[in-house]
C-alpha positions in Angstrom: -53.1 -4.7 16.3 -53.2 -2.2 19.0 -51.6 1.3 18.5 -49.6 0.6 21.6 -47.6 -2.2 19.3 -45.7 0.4 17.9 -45.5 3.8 19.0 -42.4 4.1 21.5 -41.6 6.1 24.8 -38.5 7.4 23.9 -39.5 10.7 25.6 -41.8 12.4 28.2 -44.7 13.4 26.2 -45.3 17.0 26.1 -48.6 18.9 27.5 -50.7 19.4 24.9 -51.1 22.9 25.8 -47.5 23.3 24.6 -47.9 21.9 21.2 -48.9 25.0 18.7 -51.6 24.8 16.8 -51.1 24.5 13.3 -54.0 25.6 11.2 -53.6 23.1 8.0 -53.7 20.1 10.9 -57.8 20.4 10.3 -57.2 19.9 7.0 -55.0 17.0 7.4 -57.7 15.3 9.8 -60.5 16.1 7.5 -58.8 14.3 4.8 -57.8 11.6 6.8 -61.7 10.7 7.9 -62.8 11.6 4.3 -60.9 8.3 3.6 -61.9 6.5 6.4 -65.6 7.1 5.1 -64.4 6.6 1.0 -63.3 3.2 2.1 -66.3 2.2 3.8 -68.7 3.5 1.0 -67.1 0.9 -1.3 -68.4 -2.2 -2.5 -68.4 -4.6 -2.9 -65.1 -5.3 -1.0 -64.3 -8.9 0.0 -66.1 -10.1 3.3 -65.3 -5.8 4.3 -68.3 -3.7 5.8 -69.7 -1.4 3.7 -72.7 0.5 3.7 -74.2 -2.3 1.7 -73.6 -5.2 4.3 -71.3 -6.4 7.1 -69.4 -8.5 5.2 -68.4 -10.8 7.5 -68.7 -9.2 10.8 -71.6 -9.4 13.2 -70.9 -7.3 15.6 -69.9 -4.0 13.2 -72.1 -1.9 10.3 -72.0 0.7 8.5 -72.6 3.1 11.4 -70.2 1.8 13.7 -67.8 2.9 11.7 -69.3 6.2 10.8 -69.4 6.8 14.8 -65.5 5.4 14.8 -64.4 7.9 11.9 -65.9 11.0 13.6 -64.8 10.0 16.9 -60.8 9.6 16.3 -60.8 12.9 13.5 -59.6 15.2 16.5 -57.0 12.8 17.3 -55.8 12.5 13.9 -55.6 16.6 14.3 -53.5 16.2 17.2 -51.4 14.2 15.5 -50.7 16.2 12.6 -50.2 19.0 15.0 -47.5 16.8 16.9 -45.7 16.0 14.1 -45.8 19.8 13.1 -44.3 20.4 16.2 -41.5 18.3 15.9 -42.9 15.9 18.5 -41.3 12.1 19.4 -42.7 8.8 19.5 -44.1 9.3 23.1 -46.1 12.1 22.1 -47.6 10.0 19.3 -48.0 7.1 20.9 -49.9 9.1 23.3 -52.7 10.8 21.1 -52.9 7.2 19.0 -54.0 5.8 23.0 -56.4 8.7 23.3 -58.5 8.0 19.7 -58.4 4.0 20.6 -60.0 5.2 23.6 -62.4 7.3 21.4 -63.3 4.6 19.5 -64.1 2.2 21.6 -66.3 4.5 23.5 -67.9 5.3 20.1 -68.4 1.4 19.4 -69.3 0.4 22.9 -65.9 -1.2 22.8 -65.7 -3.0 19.0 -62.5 -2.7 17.0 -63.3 -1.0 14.2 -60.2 1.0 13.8 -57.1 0.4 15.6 -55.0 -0.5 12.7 -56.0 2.6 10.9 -55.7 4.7 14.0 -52.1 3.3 14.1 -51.3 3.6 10.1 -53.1 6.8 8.8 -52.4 8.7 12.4 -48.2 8.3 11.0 -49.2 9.3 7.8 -50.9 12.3 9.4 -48.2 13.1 11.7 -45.9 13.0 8.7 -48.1 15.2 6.8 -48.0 17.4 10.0 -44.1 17.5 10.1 -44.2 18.8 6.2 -45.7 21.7 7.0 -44.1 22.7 10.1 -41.0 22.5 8.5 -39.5 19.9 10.5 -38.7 18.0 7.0 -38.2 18.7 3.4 -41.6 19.3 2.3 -41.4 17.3 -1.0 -40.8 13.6 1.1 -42.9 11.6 0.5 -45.0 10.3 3.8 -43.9 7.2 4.0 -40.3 8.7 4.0 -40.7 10.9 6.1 -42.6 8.4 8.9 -39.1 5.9 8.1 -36.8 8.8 8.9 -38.8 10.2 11.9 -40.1 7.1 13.7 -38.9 4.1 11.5 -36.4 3.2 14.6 -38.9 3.8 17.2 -41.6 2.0 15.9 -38.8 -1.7 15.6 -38.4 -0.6 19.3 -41.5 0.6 20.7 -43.5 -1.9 23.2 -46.0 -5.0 21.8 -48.4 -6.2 22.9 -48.3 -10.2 23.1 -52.2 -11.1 22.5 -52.9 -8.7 19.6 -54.1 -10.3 16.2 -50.8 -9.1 14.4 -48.2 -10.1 17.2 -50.1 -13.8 17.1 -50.3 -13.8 13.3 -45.9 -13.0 13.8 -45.3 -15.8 16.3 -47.0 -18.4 14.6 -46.7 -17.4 10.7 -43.9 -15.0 10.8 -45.9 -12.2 9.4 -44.6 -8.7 9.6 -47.9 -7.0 9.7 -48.6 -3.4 10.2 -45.5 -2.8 12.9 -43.1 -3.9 9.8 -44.9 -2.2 7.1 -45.1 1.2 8.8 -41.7 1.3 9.7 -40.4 0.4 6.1 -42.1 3.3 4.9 -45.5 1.9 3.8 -44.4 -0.3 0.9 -47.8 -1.8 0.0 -49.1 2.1 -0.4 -46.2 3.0 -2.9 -45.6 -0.3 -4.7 -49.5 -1.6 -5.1 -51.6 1.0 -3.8 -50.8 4.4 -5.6 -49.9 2.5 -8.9 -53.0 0.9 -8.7 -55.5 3.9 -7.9 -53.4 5.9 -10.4 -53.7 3.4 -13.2 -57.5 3.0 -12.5 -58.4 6.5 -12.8 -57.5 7.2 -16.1 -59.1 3.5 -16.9 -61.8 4.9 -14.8 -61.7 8.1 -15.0 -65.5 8.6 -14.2 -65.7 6.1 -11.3 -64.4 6.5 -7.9 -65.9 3.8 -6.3 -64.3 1.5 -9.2 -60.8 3.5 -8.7 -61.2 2.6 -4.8 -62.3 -1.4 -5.5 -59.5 -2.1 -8.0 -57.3 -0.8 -5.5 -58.6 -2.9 -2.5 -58.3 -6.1 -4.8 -54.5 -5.4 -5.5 -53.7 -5.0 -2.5 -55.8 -8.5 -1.0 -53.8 -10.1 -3.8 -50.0 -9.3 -2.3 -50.4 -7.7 1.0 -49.4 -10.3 4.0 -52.7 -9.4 5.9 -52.6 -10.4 9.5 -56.4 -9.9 9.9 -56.8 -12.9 7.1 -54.1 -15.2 8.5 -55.7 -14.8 12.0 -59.7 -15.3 11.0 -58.3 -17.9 8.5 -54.7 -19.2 8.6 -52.5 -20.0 6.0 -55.0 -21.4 4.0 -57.5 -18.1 4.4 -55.0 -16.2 3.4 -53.8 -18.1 0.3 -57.7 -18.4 -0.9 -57.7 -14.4 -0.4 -55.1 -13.6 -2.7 -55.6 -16.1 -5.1 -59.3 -15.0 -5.6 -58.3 -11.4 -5.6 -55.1 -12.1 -8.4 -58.0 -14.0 -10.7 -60.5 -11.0 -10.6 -57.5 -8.5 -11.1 -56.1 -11.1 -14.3 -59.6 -11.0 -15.4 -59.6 -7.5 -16.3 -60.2 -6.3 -13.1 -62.9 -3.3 -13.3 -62.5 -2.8 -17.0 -63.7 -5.9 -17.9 -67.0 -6.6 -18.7 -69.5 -7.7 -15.9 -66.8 -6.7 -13.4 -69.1 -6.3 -10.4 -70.8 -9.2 -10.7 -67.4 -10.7 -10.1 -66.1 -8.8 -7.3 -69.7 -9.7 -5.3 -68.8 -13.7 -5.8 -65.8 -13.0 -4.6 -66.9 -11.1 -1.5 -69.4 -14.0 -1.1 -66.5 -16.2 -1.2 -65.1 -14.7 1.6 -68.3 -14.3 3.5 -68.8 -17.9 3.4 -65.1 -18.6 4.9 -65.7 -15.7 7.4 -62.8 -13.7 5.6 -62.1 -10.2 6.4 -58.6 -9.0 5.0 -58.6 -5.4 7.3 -55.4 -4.7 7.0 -55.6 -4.3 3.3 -58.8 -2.3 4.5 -56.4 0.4 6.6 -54.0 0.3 3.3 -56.7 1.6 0.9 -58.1 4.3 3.6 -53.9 5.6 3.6 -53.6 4.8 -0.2 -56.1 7.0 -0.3 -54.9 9.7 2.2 -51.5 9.5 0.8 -52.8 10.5 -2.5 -55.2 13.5 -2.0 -51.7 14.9 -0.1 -49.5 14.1 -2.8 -52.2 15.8 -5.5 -51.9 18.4 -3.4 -48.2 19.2 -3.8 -48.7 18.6 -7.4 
């Protein structure tokens, strides 16, 4: 999905010279790489690069995405500086343009991001309009992204050949377009229950906070990346095998990696790589550490 799906041009974007500079934005950004890297050091994730493997990608590793995270982090700045500002769509849509172009020149011109660029760049915009004051500062994100931009994202341009808009027209899939401008359901129904749950299960293990999480979300979310490397049937066989290692006992049961590696082998074999539940644990992520810090 390319960021150009869903941010609209409702009006002229603004020089950046006339944004302000907000100086919690850095922050914002920081944070918002910090989970770009969190979800790539975890593993094993199912047919997901890591810094273990490639899962099932040939043309990406570990460092391709390390050279991805650092390349869009001053774009994720700029967007929490927009939304500070009080900025539209077109300003957005804008900065989101300038970090794919960031991260394709970082990956000599693989996809590694684009969904998250798209996702976590709202989330960091919304962030960015709670402390500039253009919202009540105790929204949620994924409220204040729906009351901001919910409308502009149903009518901002699509692009016809992208992995999501082929995964709508043929499956009906809503994909990343439908789940932004709901709010980010997945993140507040699965994600954050899930994470929060696991850490006081886990309290002592992150990376088993972060995989529990990814699981949960393979097992319900309608991935687009699944249904267009696998169909109907990949993504049937991905949340099926995710809901067994989660009705299994998940990461508090006993010999619980051992599990999750068959699994990821599983999807491996069938060339598998459910990435848009891969953006949803990076924002999980994000969306908590800003929550925790309103607490």
């Amino acid at each position: 999905m390319t960021v150009a799906l869903a941010f609209g041009t409702e009006r002229p974007l603004p020089s950046r010279a006339r944004v302000p500079r907000f100086p919690d934005a850095g922050a914002i950004a920081a944070s918002a790489v910090r989970c770009l890297v969190d979800e790539l050091e975890t593993w094993p994730k199912p047919g997901l690069v890591s810094h273990i493997d490639s899962g099932s990608h040939e043309d990406m590793d570990a460092g391709t995405f390390r050279a991805s995270a650092s390349a869009i982090g001053p774009c994720f700045q700029a967007l929490a500086e927009a939304g500070a500002a009080g900025c539209a769509m077109g300003a957005l849509r804008k900065i989101g343009l300038d970090a794919e172009a960031a991260m394709l020149a970082a990956t000599s011109g693989v996809n590694t991001h684009r969904g998250a660029i798209f996702g976590l760049g709202l989330l960091c915009a919304a962030a960015g309009a709670r402390i500039g004051g253009q919202v009540d500062p105790t929204l949620s994100l994924g409220t204040v992204v729906l009351r901001l931009w919910a409308r502009s994202i149903f009518e901002g341009p699509m692009v016809p050949q992208s992995h999501g808009q082929v995964a709508h027209r043929r499956f009906g899939a809503g994909g990343a377009r439908i789940e932004a401008a709901l709010g980010f359901p997945s993140i507040y129904h699965v994600g954050l229950p899930t994470l929060r749950r696991t850490v006081l299960e886990a309290p002592d293990d992150a990376e088993a906070q972060r995989i529990e999480t990814c699981f949960a979300l393979i097992a319900v979310v309608e991935d687009t990346s699944l249904l267009h490397r696998g169909g109907l049937s990949g993504l049937g066989f991905a949340r099926r095998a995710a809901r067994r290692f989660l009705d299994q006992g998940g990461v508090g049961a006993p010999g619980w990696r051992e599990r999750a590696h068959f699994v990821h082998k599983s999807f491996v074999a069938r060339r598998l790589s459910p990435g848009g539940s891969a953006d949803l644990l990076a924002m999980t992520l994000f969306v908590d550490a800003q929550e925790r810090m309103l607490a």
